[in-house]
C-alpha positions, 0 to 999 in steps of 0.5 A: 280878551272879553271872547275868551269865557264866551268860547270857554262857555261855548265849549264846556256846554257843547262837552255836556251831554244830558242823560236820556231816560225816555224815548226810544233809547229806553228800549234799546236800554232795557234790550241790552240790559238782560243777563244770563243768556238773555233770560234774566233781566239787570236790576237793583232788587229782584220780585217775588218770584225771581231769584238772584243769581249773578251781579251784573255791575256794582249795583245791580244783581241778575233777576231770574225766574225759577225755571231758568236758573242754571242746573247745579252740578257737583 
């Protein structure tokens, strides 16, 4: 009986994973996180000199320049 929070214990830490915020998955991050034909980048609040045009999840909006926003037509 005194194995069994050993093995709990052992278990629920190897189910952890921690969150990678640097290294090299944080170009890989940034690589899949571009939006609208790959011209736009995912943010939570655009630059000065970008506008917002499509959200890309619930918290973070498609930041584009200018010159690369689509054509309107109608």
């Amino acid at each position: 009986m005194r194995s069994l929070p050993l093995v709990f214990v052992v278990f629920f830490l190897l189910l952890y994973v921690p969150p990678v915020r640097s290294g090299q998955n944080l170009y890989i991050r940034q690589a899949f996180s571009t939006c609208w034909r790959m011209k736009g980048a995912c943010k939570i609040q655009c630059d000065k000199k970008e506008l917002y045009h499509i959200l890309c999840d619930s918290s973070r909006v498609c930041c584009l320049e200018s010159k690369n926003l689509p054509i309107l037509v109608g």
